[in-house]
Structure formats: C-alpha cells, structure tokens
Legacy VTK file of the C-alpha trace (Angstrom):
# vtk DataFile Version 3.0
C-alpha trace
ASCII
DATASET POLYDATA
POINTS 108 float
147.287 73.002 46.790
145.729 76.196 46.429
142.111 77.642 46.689
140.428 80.939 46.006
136.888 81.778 47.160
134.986 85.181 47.576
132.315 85.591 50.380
130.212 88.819 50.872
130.189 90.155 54.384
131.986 92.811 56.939
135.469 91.989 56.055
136.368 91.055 59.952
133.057 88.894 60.931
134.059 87.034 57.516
137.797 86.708 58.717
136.194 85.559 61.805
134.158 82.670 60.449
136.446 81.382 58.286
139.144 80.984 60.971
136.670 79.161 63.221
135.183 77.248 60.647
138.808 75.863 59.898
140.156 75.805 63.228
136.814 73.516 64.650
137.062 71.288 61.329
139.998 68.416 62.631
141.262 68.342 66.108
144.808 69.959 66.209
144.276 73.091 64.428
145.981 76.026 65.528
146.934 79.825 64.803
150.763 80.135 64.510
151.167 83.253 62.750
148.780 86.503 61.877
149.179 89.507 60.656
146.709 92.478 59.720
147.445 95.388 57.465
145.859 98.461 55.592
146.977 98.648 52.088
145.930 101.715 49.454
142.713 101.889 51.705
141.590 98.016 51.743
142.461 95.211 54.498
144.451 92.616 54.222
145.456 89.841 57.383
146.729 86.776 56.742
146.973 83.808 59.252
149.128 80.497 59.186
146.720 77.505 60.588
148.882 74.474 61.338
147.906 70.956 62.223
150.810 68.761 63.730
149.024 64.945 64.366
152.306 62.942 65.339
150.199 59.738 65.698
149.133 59.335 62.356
152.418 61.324 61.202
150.729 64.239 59.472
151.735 68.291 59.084
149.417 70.372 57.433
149.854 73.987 57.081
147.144 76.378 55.513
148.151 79.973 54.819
144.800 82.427 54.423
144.783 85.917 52.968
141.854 87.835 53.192
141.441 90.817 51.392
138.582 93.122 51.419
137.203 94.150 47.621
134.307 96.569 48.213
131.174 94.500 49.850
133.334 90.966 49.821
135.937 89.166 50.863
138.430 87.624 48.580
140.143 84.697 50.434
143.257 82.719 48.761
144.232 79.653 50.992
147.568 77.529 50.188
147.478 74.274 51.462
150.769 72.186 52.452
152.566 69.492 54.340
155.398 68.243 55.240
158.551 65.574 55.171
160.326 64.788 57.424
160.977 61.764 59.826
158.086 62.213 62.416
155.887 63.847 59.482
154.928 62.322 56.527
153.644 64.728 52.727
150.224 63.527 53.060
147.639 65.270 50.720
144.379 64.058 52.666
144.471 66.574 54.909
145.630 69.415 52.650
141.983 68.584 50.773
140.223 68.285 54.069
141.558 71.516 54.536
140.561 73.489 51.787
137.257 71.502 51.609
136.238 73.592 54.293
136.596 76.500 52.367
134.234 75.364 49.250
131.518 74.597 51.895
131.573 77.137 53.309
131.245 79.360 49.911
128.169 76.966 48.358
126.421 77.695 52.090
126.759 81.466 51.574
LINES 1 109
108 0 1 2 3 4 5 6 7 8 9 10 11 12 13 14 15 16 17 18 19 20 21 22 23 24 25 26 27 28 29 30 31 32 33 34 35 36 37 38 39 40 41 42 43 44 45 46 47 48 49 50 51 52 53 54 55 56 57 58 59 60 61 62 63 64 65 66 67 68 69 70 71 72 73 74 75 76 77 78 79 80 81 82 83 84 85 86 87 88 89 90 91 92 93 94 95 96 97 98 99 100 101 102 103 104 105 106 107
C-alpha cells in the first residue's frame, strides 16, 4: 500500500512531525533504519518504522521518504506486512498506518 502527501514547512520540523505523529499512533512503533542525504541541492532522509505485535500476530513496516521541493515537503510512504509463522499479512494496520498520514495532510 502506498501513499503520497505534500506538507509545507522547514523540511526537518516536517520530518520531525511526521515521525512522531506515526511513531505515537499504535503502541510498538519503532525507528529501525534512517538515512539522510543531499541530492542536486535538495534533502532527502528516509526512515523504516516497524511495528512487531506478536500477540495479535501482526508486522507492519512503513518506509517514508521525504524530500524537500522548494517551500514543501513531498512525503511517499509504502506500507507492508508480513508472513510468516509468528506474523500474519494483515492489511489493518498497513491502513492505520498510512491513515495517519492523510490526517495529518487535511489538518495542515
């Protein structure tokens, strides 16, 4: 599942927000992987927010890119889960994730 929003905003207070935002919207949330970079002038980081919930048998994975585009903030999120025998493909909290992300563009 993928989602693409833009927010206007100083590219790093944006990165910021949307991390907590996510990371305070379902107990188990977690960084696991960030990067930042410069690229032909612009900013680009990407960070890997994973949610293992062994109880209810559920992986979800979220993969952000932000990139900076002049006086916004373009953010692509990809949203997955995962098989396996303690984790079950559930797509509840794949949307749950990247609901997040559509509230938090309509409250901008």
């Amino acid at each position: 599942m993928m989602q693409q929003i833009r927010l206007k905003g100083e590219f790093e207070q944006v990165r910021e927000m949307v991390c907590e935002k996510l990371l305070k919207s379902r107990t188990g949330f977690s960084i696991s992987e960030q990067a930042d970079y410069c690229l032909e002038g612009k900013r680009v980081s990407i960070r890997m927010i994973q949610r293992f919930a062994s109880t209810i048998g559920e992986r979800t994975a979220v993969q952000l890119t932000f990139l900076e585009d002049v006086d916004e903030v373009i953010v692509n999120a990809i949203a997955s889960g995962f098989e396996g025998l303690l984790f079950l493909h559930t797509k509840e909290g794949q949307s749950a994730a990247l609901e997040v992300l559509r509230k938090i563009e309509e409250d901008q």
